[in-house]
Structures are given as C-alpha cells and as structure tokens.
C-alpha positions in Angstrom: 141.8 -36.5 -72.6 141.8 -34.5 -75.8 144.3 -36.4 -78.4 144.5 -35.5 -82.1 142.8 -37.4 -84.7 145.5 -39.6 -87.3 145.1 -38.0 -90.9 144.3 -41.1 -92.9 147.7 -41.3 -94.5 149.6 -41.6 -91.6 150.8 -45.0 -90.6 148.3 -46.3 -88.4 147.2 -49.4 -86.1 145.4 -50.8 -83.2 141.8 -51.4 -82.2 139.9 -49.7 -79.0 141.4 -51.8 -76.4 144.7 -50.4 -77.1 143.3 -46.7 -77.4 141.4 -47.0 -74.2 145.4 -49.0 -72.7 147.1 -46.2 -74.2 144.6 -43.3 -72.7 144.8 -45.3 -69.5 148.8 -45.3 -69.5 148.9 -41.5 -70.4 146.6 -40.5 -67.5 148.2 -43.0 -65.1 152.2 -41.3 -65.7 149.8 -37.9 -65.5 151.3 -37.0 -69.2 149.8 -35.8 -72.2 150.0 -34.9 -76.1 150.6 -31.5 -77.0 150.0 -30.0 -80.4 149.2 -32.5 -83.7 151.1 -35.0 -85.5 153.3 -33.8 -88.6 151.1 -34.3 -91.6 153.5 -36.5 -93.6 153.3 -40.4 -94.1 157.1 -40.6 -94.3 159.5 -39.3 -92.2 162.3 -39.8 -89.8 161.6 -39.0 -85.8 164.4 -37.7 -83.7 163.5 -38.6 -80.1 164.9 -36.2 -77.6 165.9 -35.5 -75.3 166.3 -39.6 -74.1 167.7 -39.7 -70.5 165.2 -42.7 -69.6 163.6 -46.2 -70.0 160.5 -43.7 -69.0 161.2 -42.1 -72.3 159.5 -45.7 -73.7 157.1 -46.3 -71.7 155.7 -43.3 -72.4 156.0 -43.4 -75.8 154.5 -46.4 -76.2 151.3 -45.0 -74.0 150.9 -42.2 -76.7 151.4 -44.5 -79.8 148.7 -46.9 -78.2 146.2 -43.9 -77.4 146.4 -42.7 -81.2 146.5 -45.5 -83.2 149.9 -44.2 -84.9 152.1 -47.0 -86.3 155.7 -46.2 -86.0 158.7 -47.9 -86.0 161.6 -47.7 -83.9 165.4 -48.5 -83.7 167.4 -50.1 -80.7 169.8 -52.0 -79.9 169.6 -56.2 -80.5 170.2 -56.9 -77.0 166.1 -55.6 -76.4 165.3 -58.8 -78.6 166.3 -61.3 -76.7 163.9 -63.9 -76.4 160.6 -63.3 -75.0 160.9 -59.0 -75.1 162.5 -60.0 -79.0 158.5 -61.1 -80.0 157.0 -58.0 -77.8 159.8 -55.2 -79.6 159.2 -56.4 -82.7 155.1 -56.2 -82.3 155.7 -52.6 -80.9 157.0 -51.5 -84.3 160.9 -52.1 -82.7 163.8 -52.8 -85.5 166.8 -54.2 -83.9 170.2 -53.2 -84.8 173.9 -54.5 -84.0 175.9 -52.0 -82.9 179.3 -54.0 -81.9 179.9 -54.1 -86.3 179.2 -51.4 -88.6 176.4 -52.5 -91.2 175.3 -50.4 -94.0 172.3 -49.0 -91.8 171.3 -45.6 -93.3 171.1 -47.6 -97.2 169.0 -50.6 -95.7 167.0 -48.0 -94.0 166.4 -45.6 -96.8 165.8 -48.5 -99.1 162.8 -48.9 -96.6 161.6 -46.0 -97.1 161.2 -46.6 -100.8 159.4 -49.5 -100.7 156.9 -48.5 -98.2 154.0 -45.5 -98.4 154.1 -45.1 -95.2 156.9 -45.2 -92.4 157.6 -43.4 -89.3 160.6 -44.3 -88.5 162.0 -43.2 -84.9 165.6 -42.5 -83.7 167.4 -41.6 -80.5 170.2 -39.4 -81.9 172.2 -39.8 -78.5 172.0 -43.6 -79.1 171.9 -44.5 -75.1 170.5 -42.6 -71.9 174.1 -41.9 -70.9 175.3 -38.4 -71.3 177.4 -38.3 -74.8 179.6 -35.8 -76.0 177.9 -35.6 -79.4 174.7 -36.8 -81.1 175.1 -39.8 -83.7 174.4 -38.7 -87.4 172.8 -41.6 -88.8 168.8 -39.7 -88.3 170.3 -36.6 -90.9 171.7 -39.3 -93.5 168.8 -41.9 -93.2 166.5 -38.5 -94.0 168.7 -36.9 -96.7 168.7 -40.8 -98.3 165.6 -41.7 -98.1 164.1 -37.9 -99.1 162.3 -37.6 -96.1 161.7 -34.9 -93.9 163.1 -34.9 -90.2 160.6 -34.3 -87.2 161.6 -33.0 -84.0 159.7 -35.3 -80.7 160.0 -34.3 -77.6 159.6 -35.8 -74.0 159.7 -32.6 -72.0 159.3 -34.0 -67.8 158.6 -30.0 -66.7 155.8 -30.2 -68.4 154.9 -33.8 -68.7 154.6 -33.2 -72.1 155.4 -35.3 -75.3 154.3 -33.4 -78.6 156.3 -32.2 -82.2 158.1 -29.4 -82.9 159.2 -28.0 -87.2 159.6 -30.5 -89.1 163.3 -29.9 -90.9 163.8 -30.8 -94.4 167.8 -31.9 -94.3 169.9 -29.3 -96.3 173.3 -30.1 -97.6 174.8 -29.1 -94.1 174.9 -31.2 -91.2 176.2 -28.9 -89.1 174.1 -26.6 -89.9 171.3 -28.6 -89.3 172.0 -29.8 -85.7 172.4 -26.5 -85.0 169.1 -26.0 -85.4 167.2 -29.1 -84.4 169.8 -29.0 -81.0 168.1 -25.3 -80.5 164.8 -26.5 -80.5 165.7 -28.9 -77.7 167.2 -26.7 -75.6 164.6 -25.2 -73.7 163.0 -29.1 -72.8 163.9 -30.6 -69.9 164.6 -34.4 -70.2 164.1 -36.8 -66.9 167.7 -36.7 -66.3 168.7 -32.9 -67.2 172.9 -33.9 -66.1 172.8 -36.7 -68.8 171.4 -33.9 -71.8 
C-alpha cells in the first residue's frame, strides 16, 4: 500500500508497530489514502462528510499508517473512564457541550503556543442528519490564522484523502459555500444523514 511520506514539519508520531497496525487496519476495511497531506504544520481539519463511528475507525487506521499526529475534538461523554485514557492518547480533546465555554479562544490560543497542530473538527457535530453545519471550525481558523483543510471519507470510493485547502475570508457564508461544494460529490456511509 502506497501512502505518502510526512514532510518533516508536519505533526508527527508513532513507531513501526503502529505503521505496520495502521497499514493492517487500512487493508483490512479495504480503504486507502488518496492524494498527499496539506503541506502546513498548522491547520484546522474539517472532517466530512461524518455519518459514522466507521468515520473513526478509519481515521484512526490512516493516522496510525502515517505517523501523522493530529488532534481531534468530541464530546466529554467519549472520556469516560477507561476510553477517557485511550481518546486522550489518540490525540482526542474533549469538550462539554451541555454549557457554552469560550472554545474557539482556548482553541486558537493553542495554536499559538504550539509549532505544530492539526487540529480536526466534525462541522455537523453528531452522525445525525442536521439542518446546518456548526461554525466553530471557520472561527477557530480565522482566530488562530490558520488555514482550513477540507478531509474527506468518501464510502463510493473507499477513499479518505484532502481536498484545497481554504484560507478563511471575512465571509462565512461565503466560505461554506464553498467548502459545502467540495463535499457534494462524496458519498458519506449514511448518504440520508448528509
């Protein structure tokens, strides 16, 4: 299996054992990496489309099998002990969503104290179908002064790779237009919850 090589500024960790795990995982679900990995050490992921817990575990199977270091939001409930030990090891960040916390500052003030952070976000914030997409990626981006990349899980094609990488602009809307065009032709696991 033909993966791409980390830059050496990109965010990066493991050992053989979990390359050869994550290679394993890959070929096991019959999925691959497409394309290359932006070539930025900072940046904000938007994770789409995410219909599935599959959406994860595959995930995790790429980041394994290329050594790449991200991080990852979800809800606190994942963190209950044991998983809590396990999500946090992953690269997971757990956050509270029954009270509103100042999430995009704390997050963008993470950005400026690190070098390096890949830092990736579900915009539908569940696997349930929603109405609209929440707008904390675009603010945690235009905060921290990083760009936005666009990940996709496409089941078609049993495919994850990246798409442009979008620099936010002073328009939101404007914005999702365009990062909601580029998912639009991917099909997600559950294509009535997208």
């Amino acid at each position: 299996m033909d993966l791409p090589i980390l830059p050496p500024h990109l965010p990066q960790r493991g050992n053989g054992l979990t390359r050869v795990l994550g290679r394993l995982g890959l070929r096991l679900l019959r999925w691959r990496f497409a394309g290359e990995f932006p070539d930025r050490s900072r940046l904000v992921i938007v994770v789409a489309p995410h219909t599935s817990n599959w959406d994860f575990v595959v995930g995790i199977a790429v980041i394994f099998a290329t050594g790449l270091h991200a991080h990852w939001l979800v809800k606190d409930s994942w963190f209950r002990w044991p998983l809590g030990i396990l999500g946090r090891w992953l690269g997971g960040i757990p956050v509270d969503r029954s009270r509103r916390h100042d999430l995009v500052e704390q997050t963008s003030a993470a950005f400026r104290e690190r070098d390096r952070l890949w830092l990736a976000i579900t915009p539908e914030g569940t696997r349930k179908k929603v109405e609209r997409w929440k707008s904390g990626f675009w603010h945690i981006a235009k905060a921290a002064g990083v760009p936005i990349a666009l990940c996709y899980f496409d089941y078609r094609k049993r495919e994850v790779g990246f798409g442009p990488l979008l620099e936010p602009g002073d328009d939101y809307a404007a914005d999702l237009a365009r990062i909601l065009s580029f998912y639009a032709g991917v099909t997600p696991r559950h294509p009535d919850k997208f």
